[in-house]
C-alpha positions in Angstrom: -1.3 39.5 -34.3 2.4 38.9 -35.0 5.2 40.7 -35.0 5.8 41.1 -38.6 2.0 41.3 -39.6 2.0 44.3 -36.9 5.1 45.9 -38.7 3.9 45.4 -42.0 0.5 47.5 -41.3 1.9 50.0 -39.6 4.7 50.5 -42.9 1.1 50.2 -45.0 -0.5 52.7 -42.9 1.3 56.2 -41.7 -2.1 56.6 -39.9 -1.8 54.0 -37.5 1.4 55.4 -36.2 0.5 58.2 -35.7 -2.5 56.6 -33.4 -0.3 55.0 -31.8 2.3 57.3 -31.4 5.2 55.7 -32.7 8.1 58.1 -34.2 9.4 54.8 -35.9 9.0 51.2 -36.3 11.2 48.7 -34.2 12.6 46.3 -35.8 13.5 42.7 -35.0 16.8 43.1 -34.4 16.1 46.2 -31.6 13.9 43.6 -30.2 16.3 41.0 -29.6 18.6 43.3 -28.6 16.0 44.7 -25.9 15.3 41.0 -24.9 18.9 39.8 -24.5 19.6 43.3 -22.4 16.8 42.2 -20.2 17.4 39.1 -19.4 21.2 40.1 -18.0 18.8 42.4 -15.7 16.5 40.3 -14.5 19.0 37.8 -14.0 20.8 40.0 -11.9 17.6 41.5 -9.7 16.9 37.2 -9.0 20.2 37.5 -7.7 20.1 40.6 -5.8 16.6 39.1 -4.5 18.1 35.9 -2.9 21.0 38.0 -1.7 18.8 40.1 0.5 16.5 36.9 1.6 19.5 35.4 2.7 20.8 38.2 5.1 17.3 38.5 6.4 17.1 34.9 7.3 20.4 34.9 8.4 21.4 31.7 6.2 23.7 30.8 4.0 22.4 32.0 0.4 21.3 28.5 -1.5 19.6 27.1 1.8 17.9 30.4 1.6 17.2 30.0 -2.1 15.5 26.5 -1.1 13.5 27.7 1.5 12.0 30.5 -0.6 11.3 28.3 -4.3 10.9 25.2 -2.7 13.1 23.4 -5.1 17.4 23.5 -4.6 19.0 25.4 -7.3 22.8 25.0 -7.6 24.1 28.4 -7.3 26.1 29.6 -4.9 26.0 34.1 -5.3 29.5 35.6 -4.3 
């Protein structure tokens, strides 16, 4: 079911939410907001992750990022 078919039943239907517990709906714009605020974060734990594979390994960090993913990735972390 889609986003805004799942919004539209639950505006339809106060039942529904309170099965499922919602106080109120979410609306696209929290969504993308949600999204964008993730992506910075799992951005940054990708980083943090090759960061700590290369002081393990005791290589510089992109020969450590091709070791691990098995493809070379032109990044260079600080």
């Amino acid at each position: 079911m889609s986003l805004i078919k799942m919004e539209q039943s639950l505006r339809e239907s106060p039942e529904s939410r309170k099965l499922l517990g919602l106080k109120w709906l979410v609306s696209k714009t929290t969504l993308s907001r949600w999204r964008r605020s993730l992506g910075s974060l799992v951005r940054e734990l990708i980083e943090y992750t090759y960061r700590v594979i290369a002081r393990l390994k005791g290589v510089p960090r992109d020969i450590a990022i091709i070791d691990t993913t098995g493809f070379k990735r032109s990044l260079r972390l600080p």
